[in-house]
gemmi code that builds the backbone of each chain (N, CA, C; Angstrom):
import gemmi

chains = {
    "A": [
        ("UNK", (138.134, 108.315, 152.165), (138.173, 107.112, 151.362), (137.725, 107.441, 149.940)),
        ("UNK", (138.430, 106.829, 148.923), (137.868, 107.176, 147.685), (137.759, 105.697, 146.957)),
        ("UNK", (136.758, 105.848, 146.224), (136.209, 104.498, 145.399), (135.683, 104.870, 143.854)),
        ("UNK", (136.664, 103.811, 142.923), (136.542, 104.329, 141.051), (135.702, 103.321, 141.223)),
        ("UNK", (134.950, 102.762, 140.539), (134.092, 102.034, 140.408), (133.453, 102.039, 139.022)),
        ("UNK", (133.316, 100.955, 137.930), (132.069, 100.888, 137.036), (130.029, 100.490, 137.630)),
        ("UNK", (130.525, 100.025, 138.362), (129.119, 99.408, 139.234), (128.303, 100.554, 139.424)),
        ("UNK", (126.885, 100.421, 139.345), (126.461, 101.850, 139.693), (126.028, 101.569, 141.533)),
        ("UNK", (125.861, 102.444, 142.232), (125.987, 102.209, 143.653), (124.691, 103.412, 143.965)),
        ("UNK", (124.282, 103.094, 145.398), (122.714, 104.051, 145.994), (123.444, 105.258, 146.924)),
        ("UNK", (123.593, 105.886, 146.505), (124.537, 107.204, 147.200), (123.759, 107.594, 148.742)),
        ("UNK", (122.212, 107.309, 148.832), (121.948, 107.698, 149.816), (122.557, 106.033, 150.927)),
        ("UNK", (122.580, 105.388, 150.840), (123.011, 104.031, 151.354), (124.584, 104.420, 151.598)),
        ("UNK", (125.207, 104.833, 150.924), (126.343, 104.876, 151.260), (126.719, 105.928, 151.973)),
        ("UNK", (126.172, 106.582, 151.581), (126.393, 108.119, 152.247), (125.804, 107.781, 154.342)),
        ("UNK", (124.603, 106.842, 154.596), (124.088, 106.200, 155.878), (125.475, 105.822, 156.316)),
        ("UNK", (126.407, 104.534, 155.339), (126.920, 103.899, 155.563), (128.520, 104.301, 156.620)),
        ("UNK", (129.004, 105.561, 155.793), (129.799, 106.276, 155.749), (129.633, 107.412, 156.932)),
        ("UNK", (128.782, 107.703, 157.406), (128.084, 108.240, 158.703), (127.463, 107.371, 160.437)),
        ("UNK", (127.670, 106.247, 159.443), (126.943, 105.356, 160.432), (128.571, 105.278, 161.963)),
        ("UNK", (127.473, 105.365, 163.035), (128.324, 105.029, 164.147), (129.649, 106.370, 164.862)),
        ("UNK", (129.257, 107.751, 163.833), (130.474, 108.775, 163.988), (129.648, 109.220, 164.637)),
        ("UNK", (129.653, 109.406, 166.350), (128.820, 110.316, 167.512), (129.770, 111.141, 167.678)),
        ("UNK", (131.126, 111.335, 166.635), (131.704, 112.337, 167.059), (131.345, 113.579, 165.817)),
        ("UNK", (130.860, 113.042, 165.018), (130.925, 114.362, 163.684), (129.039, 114.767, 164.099)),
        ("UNK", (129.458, 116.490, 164.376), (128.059, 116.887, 164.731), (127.569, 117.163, 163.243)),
        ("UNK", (128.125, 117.233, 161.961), (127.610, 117.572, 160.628), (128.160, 116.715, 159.603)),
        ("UNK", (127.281, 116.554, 158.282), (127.669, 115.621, 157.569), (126.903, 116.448, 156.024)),
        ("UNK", (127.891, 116.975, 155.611), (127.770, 117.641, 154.128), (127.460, 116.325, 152.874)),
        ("UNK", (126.780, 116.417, 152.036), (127.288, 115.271, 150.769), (126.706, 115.853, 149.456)),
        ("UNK", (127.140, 115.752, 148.534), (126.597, 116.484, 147.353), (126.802, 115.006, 146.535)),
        ("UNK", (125.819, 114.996, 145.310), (125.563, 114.300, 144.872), (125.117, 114.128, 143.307)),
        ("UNK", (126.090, 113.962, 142.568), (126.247, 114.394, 141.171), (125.554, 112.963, 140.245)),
        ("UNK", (124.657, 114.092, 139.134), (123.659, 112.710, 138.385), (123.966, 113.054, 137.178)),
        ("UNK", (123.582, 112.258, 135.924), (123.242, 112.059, 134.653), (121.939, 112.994, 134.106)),
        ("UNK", (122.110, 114.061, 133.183), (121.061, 115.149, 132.682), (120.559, 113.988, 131.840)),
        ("UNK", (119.584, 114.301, 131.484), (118.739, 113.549, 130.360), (118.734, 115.086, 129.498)),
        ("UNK", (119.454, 115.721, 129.148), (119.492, 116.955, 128.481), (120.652, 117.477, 129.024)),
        ("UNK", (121.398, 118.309, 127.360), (122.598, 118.578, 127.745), (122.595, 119.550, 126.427)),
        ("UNK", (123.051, 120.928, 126.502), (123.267, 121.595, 125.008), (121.976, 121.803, 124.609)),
        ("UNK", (120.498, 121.774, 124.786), (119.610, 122.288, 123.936), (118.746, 120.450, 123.791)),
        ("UNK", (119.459, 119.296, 123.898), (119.321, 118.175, 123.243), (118.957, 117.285, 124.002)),
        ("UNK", (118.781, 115.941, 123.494), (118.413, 114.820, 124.584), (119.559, 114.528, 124.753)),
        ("UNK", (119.989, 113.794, 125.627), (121.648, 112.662, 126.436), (120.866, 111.670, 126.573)),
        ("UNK", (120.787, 110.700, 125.679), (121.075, 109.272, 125.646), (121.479, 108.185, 126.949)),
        ("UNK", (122.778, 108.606, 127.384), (123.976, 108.304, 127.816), (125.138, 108.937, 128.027)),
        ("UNK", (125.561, 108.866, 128.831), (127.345, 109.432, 129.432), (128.160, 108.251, 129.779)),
        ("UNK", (129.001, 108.340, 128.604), (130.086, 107.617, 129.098), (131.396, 108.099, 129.713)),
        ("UNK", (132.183, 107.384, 130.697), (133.362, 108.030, 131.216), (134.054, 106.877, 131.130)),
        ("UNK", (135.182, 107.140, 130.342), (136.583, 106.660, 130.543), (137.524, 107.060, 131.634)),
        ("UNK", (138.033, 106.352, 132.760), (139.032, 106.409, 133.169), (140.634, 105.825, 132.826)),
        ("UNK", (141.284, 105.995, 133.195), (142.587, 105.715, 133.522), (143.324, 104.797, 134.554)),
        ("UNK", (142.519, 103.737, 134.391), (142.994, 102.724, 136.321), (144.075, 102.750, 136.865)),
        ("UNK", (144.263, 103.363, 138.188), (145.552, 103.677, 138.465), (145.179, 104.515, 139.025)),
        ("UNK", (145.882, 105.656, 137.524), (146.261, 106.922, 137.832), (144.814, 107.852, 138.379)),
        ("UNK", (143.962, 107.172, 137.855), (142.632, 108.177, 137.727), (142.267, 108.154, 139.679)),
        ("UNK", (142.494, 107.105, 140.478), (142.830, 106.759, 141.923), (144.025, 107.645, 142.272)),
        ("UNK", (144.907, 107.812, 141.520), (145.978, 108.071, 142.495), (145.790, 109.824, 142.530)),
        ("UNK", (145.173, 110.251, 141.229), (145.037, 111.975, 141.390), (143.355, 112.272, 141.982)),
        ("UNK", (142.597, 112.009, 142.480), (141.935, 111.834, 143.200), (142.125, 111.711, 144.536)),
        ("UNK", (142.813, 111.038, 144.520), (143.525, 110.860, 146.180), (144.278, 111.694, 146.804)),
        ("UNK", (144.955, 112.307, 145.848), (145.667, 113.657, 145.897), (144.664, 114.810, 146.178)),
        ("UNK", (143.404, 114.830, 145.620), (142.603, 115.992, 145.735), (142.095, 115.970, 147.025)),
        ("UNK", (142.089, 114.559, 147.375), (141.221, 114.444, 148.980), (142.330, 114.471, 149.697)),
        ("UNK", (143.425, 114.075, 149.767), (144.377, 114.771, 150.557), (144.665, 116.724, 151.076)),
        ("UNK", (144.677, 117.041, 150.234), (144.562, 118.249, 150.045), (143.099, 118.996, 150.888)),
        ("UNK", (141.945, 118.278, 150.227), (140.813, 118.712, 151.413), (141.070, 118.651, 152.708)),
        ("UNK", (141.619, 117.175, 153.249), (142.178, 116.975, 154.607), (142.607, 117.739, 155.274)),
        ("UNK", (143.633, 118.314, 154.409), (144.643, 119.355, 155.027), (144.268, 120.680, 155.578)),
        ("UNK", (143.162, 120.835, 154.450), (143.061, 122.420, 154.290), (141.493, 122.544, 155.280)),
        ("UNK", (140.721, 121.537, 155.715), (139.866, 121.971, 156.715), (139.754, 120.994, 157.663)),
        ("UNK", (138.941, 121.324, 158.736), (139.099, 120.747, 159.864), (137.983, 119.369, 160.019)),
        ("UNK", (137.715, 118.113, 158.621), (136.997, 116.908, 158.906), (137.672, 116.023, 159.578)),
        ("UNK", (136.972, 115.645, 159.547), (136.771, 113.917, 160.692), (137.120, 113.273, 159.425)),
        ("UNK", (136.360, 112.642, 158.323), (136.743, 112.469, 157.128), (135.779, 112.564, 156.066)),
        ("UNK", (136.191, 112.160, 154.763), (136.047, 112.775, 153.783), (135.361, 111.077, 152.827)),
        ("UNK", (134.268, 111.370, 151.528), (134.229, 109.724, 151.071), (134.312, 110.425, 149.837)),
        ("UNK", (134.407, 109.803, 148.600), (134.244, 110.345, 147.394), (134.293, 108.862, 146.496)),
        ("UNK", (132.856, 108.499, 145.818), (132.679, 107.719, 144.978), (132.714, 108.257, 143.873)),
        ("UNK", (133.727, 107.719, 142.923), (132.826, 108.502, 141.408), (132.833, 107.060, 140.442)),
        ("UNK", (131.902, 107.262, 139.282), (131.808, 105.984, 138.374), (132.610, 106.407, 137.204)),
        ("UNK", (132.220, 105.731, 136.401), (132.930, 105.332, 134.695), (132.006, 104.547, 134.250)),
        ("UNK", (132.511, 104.401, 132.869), (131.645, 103.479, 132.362), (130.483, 104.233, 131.574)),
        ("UNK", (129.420, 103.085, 131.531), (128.306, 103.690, 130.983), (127.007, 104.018, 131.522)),
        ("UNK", (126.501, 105.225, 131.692), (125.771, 105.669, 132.656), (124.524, 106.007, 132.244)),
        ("UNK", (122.979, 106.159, 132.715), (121.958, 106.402, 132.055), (121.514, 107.564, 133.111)),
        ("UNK", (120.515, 108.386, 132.005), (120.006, 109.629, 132.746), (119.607, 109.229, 133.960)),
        ("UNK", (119.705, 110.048, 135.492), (118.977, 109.549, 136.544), (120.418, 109.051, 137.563)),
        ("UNK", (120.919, 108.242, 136.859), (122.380, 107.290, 137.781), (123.182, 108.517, 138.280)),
        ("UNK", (123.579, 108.096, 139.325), (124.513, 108.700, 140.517), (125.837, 108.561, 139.694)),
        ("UNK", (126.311, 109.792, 139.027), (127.609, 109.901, 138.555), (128.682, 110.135, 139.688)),
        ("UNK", (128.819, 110.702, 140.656), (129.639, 111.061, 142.072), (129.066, 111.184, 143.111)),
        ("UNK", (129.480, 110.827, 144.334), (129.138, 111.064, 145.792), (130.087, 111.346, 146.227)),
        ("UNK", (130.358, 112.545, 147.001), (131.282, 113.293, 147.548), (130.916, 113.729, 148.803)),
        ("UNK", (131.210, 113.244, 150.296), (130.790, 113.678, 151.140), (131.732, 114.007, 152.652)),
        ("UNK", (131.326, 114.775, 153.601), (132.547, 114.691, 154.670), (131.763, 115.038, 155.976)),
        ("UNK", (132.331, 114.846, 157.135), (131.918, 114.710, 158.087), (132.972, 115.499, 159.041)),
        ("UNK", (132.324, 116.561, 159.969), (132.946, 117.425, 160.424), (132.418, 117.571, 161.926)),
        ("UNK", (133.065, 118.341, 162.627), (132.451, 118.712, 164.238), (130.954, 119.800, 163.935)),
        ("UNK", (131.324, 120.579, 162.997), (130.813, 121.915, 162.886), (129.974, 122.066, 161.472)),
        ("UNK", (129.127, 122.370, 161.089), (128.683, 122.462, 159.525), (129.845, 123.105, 158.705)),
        ("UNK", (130.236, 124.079, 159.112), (131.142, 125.434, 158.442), (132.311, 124.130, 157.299)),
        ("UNK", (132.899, 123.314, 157.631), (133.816, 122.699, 157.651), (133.441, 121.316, 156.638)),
        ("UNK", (132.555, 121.061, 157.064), (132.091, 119.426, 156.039), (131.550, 120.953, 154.577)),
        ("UNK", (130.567, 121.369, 154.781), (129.613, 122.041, 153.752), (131.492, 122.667, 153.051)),
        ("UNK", (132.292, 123.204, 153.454), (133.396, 123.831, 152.635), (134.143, 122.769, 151.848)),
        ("UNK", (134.324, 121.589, 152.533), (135.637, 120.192, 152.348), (134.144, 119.753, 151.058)),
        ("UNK", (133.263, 119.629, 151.132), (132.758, 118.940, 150.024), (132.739, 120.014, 148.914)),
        ("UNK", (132.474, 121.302, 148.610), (132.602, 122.314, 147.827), (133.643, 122.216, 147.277)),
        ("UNK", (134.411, 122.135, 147.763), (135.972, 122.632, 147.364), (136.217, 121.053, 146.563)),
        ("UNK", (135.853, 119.584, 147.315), (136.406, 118.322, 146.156), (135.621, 118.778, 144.703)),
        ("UNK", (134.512, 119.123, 144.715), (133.821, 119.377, 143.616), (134.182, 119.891, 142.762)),
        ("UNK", (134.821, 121.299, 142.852), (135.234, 122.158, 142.059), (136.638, 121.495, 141.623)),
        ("UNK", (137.148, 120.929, 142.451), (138.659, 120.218, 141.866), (138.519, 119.254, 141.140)),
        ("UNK", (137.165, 118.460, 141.656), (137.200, 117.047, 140.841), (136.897, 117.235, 139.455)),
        ("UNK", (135.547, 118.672, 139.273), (135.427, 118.842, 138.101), (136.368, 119.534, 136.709)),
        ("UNK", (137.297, 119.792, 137.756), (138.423, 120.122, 136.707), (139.729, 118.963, 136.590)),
        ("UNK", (139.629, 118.191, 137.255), (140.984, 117.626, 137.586), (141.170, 116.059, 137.489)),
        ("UNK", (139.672, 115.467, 137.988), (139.492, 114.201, 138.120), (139.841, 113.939, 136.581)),
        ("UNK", (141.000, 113.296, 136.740), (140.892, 112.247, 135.183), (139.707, 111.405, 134.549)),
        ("UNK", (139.075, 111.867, 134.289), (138.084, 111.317, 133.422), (137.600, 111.907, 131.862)),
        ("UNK", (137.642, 110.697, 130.758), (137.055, 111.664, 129.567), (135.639, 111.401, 129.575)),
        ("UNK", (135.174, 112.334, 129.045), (133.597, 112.315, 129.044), (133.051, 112.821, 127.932)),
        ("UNK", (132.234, 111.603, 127.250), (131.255, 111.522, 125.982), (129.785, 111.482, 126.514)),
        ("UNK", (129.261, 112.551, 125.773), (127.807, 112.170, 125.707), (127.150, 111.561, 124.584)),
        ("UNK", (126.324, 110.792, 125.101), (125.830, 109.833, 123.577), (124.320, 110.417, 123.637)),
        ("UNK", (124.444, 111.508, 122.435), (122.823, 111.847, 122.102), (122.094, 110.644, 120.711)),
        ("UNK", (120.610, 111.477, 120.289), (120.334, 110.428, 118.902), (120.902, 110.959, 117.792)),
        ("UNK", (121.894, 111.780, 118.311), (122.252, 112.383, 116.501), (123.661, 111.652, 116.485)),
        ("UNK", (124.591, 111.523, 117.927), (125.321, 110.809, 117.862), (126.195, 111.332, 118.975)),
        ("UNK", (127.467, 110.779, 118.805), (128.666, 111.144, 120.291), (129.665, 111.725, 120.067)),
        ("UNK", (129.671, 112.466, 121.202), (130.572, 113.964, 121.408), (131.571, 114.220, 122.713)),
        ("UNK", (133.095, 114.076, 122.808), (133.711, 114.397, 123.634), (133.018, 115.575, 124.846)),
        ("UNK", (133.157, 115.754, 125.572), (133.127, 116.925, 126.605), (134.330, 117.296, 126.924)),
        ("UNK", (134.042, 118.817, 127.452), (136.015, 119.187, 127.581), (135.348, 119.629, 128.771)),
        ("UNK", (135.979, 120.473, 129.824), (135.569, 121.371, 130.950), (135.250, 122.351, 130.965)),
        ("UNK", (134.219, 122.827, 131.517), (133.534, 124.252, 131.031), (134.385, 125.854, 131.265)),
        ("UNK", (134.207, 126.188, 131.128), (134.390, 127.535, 131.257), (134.400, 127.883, 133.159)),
        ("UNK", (132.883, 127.785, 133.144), (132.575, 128.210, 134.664), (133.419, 127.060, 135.436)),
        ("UNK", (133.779, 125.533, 135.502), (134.103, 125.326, 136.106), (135.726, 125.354, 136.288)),
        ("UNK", (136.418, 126.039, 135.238), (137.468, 126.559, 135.529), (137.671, 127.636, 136.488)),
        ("UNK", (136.703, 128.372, 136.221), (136.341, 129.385, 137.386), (136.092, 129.313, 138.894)),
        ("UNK", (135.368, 127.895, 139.123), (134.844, 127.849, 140.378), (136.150, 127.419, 141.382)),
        ("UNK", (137.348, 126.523, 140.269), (138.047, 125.926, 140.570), (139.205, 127.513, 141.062)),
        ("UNK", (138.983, 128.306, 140.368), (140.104, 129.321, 140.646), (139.879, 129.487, 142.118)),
        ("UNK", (138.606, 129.921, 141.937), (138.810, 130.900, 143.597), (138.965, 129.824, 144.529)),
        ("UNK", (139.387, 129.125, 144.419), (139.996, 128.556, 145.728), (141.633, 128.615, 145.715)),
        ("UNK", (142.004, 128.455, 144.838), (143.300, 128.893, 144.369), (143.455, 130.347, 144.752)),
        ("UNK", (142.746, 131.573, 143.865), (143.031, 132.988, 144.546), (142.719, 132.761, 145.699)),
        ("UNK", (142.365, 131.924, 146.821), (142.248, 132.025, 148.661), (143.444, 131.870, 149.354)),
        ("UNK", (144.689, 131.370, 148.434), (145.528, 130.404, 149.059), (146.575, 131.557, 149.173)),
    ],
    "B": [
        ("UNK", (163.188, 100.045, 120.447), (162.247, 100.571, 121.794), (161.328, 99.841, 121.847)),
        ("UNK", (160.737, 98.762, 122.625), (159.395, 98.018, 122.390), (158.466, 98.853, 123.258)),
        ("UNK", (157.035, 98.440, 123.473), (156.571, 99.163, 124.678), (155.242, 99.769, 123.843)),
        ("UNK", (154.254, 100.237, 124.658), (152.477, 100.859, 124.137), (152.681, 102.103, 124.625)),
        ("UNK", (152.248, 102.988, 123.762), (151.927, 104.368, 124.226), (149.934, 104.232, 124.610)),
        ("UNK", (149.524, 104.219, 125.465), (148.085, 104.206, 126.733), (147.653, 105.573, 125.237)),
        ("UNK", (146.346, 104.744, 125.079), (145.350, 106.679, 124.764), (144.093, 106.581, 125.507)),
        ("UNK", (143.700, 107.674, 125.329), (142.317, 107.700, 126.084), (141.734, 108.684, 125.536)),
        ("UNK", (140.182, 109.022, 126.161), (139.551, 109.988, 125.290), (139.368, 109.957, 123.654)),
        ("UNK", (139.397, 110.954, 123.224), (139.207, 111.354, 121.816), (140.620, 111.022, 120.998)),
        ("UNK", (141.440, 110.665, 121.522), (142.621, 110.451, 121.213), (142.454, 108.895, 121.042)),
        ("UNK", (142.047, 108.027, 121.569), (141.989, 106.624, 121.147), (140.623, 106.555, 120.201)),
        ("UNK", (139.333, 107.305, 119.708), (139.166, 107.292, 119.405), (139.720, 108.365, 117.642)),
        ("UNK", (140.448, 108.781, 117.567), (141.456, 109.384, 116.331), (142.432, 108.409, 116.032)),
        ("UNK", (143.068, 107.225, 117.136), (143.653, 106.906, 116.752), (143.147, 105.252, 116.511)),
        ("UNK", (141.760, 105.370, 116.442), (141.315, 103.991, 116.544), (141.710, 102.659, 117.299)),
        ("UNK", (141.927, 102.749, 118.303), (142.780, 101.582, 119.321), (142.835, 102.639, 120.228)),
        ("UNK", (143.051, 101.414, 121.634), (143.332, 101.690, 123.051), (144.882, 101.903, 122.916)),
        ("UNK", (145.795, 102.093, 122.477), (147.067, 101.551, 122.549), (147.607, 101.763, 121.191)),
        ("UNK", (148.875, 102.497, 120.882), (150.049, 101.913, 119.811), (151.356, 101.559, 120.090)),
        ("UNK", (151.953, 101.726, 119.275), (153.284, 100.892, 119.852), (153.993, 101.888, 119.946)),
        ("UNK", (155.289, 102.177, 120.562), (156.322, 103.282, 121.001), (156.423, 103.164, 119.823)),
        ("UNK", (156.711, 104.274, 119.246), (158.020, 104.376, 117.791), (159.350, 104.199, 118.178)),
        ("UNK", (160.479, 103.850, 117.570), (161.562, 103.689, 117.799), (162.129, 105.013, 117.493)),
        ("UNK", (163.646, 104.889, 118.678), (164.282, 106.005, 118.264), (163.468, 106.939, 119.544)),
        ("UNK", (163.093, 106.972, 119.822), (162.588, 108.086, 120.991), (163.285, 108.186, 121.882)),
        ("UNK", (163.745, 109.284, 122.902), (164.446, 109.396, 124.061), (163.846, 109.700, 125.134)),
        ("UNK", (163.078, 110.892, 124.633), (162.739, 111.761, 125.811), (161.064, 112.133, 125.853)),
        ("UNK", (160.159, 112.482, 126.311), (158.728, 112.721, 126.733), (158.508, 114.165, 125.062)),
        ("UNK", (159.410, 114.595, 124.960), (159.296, 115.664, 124.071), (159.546, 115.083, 122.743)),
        ("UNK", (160.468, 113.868, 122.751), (160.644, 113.269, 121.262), (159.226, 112.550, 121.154)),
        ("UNK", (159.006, 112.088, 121.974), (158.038, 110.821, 121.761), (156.774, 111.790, 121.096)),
        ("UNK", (156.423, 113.067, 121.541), (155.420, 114.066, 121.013), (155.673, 114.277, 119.327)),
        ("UNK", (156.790, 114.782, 118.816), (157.077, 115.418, 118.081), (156.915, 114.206, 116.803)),
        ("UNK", (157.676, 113.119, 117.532), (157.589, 112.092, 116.562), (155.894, 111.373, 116.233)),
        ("UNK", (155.469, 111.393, 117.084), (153.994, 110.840, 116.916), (153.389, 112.078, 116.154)),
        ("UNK", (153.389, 112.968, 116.167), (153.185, 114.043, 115.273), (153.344, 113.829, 113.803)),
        ("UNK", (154.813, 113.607, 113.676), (155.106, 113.612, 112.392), (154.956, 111.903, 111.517)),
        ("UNK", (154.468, 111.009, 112.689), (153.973, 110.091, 111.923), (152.816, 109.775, 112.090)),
        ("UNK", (151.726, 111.054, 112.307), (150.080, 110.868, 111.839), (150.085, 112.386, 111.611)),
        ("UNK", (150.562, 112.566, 110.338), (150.477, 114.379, 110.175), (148.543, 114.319, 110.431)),
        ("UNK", (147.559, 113.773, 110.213), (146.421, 114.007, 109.965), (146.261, 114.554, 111.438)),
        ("UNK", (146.648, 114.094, 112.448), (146.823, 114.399, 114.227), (147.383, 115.175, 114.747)),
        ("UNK", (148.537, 115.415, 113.809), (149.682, 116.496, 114.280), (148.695, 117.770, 115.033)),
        ("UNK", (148.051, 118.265, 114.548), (147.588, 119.558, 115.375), (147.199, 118.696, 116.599)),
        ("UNK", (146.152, 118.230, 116.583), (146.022, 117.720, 118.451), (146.629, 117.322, 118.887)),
        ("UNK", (147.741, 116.337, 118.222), (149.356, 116.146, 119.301), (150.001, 117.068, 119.926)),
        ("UNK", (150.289, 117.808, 119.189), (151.327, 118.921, 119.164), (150.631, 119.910, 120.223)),
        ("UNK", (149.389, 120.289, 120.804), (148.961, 121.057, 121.358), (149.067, 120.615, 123.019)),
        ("UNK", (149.183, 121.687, 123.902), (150.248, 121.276, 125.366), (148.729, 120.821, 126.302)),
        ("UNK", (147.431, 120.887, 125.567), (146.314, 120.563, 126.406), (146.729, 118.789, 126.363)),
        ("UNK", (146.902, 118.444, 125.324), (147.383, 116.896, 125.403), (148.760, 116.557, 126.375)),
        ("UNK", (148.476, 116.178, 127.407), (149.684, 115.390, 128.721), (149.868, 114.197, 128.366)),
        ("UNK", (151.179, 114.076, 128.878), (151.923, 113.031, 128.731), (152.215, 112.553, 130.541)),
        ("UNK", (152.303, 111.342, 130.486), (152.114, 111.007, 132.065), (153.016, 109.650, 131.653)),
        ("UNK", (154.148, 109.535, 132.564), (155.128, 108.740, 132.698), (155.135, 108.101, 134.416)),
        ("UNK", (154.478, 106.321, 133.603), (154.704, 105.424, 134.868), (153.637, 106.578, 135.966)),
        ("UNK", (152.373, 106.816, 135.290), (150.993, 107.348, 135.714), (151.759, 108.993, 136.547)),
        ("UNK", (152.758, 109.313, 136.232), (153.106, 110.671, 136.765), (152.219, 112.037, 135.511)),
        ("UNK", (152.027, 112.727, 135.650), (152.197, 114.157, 134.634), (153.766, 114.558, 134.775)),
        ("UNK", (153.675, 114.284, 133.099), (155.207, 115.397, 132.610), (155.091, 116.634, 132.911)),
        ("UNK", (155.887, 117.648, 133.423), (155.772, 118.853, 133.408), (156.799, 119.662, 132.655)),
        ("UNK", (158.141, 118.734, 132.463), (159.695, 119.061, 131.511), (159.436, 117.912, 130.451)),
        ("UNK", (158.671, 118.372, 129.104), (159.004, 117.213, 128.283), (160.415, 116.543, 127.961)),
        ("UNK", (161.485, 117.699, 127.268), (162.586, 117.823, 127.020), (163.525, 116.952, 128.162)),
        ("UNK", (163.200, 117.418, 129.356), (163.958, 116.750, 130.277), (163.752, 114.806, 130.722)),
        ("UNK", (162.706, 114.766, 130.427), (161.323, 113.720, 130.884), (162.006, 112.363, 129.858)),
        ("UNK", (163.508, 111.251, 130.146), (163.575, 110.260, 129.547), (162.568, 109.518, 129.968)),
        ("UNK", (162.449, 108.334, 128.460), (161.542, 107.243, 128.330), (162.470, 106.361, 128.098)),
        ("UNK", (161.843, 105.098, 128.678), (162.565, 103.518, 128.433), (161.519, 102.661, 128.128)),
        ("UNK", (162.089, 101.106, 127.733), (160.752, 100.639, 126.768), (159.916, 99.906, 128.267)),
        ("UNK", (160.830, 100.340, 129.484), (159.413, 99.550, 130.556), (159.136, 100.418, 131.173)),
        ("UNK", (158.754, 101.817, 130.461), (158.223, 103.070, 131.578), (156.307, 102.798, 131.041)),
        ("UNK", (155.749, 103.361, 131.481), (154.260, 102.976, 131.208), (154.190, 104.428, 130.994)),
        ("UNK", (153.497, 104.510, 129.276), (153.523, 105.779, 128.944), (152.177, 106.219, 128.622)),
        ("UNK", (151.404, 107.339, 128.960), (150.189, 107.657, 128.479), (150.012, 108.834, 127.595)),
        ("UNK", (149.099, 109.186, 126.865), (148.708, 110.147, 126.047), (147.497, 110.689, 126.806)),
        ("UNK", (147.177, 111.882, 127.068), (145.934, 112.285, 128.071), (145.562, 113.658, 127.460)),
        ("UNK", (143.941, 113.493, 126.611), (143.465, 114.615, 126.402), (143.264, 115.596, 127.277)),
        ("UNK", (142.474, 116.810, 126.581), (142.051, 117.535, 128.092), (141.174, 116.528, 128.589)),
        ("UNK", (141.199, 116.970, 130.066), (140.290, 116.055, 131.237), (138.877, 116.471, 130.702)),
        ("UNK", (137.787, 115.457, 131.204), (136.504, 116.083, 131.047), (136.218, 116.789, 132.257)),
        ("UNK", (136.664, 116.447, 133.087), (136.323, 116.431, 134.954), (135.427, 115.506, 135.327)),
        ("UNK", (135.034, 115.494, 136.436), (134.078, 114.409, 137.656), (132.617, 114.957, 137.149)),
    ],
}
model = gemmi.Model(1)
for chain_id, residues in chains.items():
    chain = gemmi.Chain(chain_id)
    for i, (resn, *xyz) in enumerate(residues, 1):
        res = gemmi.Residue()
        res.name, res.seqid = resn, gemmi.SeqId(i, " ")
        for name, pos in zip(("N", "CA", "C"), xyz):
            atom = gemmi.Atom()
            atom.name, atom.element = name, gemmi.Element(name[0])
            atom.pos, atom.b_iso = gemmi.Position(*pos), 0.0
            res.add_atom(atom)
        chain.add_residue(res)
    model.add_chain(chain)
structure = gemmi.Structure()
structure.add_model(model)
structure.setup_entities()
């Protein structure tokens, strides 16, 4: 299941929520992405993310499809926000539920590295000197490869 | 041609607005580039560069040249991504 959302939401609550009642998944991976109050050397203010409504759902959905495929969960959740976010706030929850650890701990690794390259989102940080696009890093072009060189 | 070309990112902020209007005269995913180019030369370099996507009726172009536009296709301008 995937959810865009501006609202900010309690990742450990959902993450219960999303687990609750599966006596069939013996493991439950979730990683859980926040707001730096420091970024570059500097303070972060704020992070804002622009999405794309729609599309920013529909290539997302595509990425968790793709997890589906490629390991053996029960299923898969992935919240991410937009909007305007303060140091501390739950920027993504990404989590999956598997028979085996091997399998949830890989299916959540692998949305990560895709989402951080792929998820449509632009991203400004608002320091006190002022606001600055973000592009995608370096490393996480990288992290995103080797799953690609696996295939 | 009536119709909004979608911006986002740093691109609606360059171009001050969420939104401009199609230019007329456009055909194809590759005109619509070239021409928005040449009518904000101050932009032209970040237009013109292939990190900026074009996404037709929320698809990614991958054949600009090939890629017709009509004035009820829903057209976007898409910087690089930041990621999740």
């Amino acid at each position: 299941m995937i959810r865009v959302q501006t609202e900010a939401f309690d990742p450990h609550a959902e993450t219960a929520a999303f687990s609750k009642g599966r006596g069939d998944a013996g493991a439950l991976a979730s990683f859980i992405g926040s707001v730096r109050d420091s970024a570059h050397g500097g303070a972060v203010e704020a992070l804002e993310l622009e999405a794309y409504p729609g599309f920013t759902e529909k290539q997302i959905a595509a990425v968790e499809a793709d997890a589906r495929g490629r390991f053996d969960v029960i299923d898969t959740l992935v919240i991410h926000r937009y909007g305007r976010m303060a140091p501390g706030e739950a920027i993504v929850l990404v989590a999956a539920l598997s028979k085996h650890r091997r399998e949830a701990l890989q299916a959540v690794d692998y949305l990560m590295d895709r989402l951080k390259t792929e998820a449509p989102f632009w991203k400004k940080e608002v320091r006190p000197e002022g606001a600055e696009w973000i592009e995608p890093r370096a490393d996480d072009r990288e992290a995103h490869a080797r799953w690609i060189n696996k295939e | 041609m009536s119709g909004a070309v979608l911006l986002f990112g740093r691109l609606k902020d360059a171009f001050g607005a969420p939104s401009i209007p199609m230019p007329e005269g456009v055909g194809t995913a590759a005109e619509l580039r070239s021409m928005l180019a040449h009518l904000n030369p101050d932009l032209a370099d970040m237009l013109r560069t292939k990190t900026v996507r074009i996404a037709v009726n929320q698809e990614l172009v991958a054949d600009e040249a090939a890629t017709s536009i009509s004035p009820s296709d829903e057209i976007a301008l898409l910087p690089p991504l930041s990621g999740g």
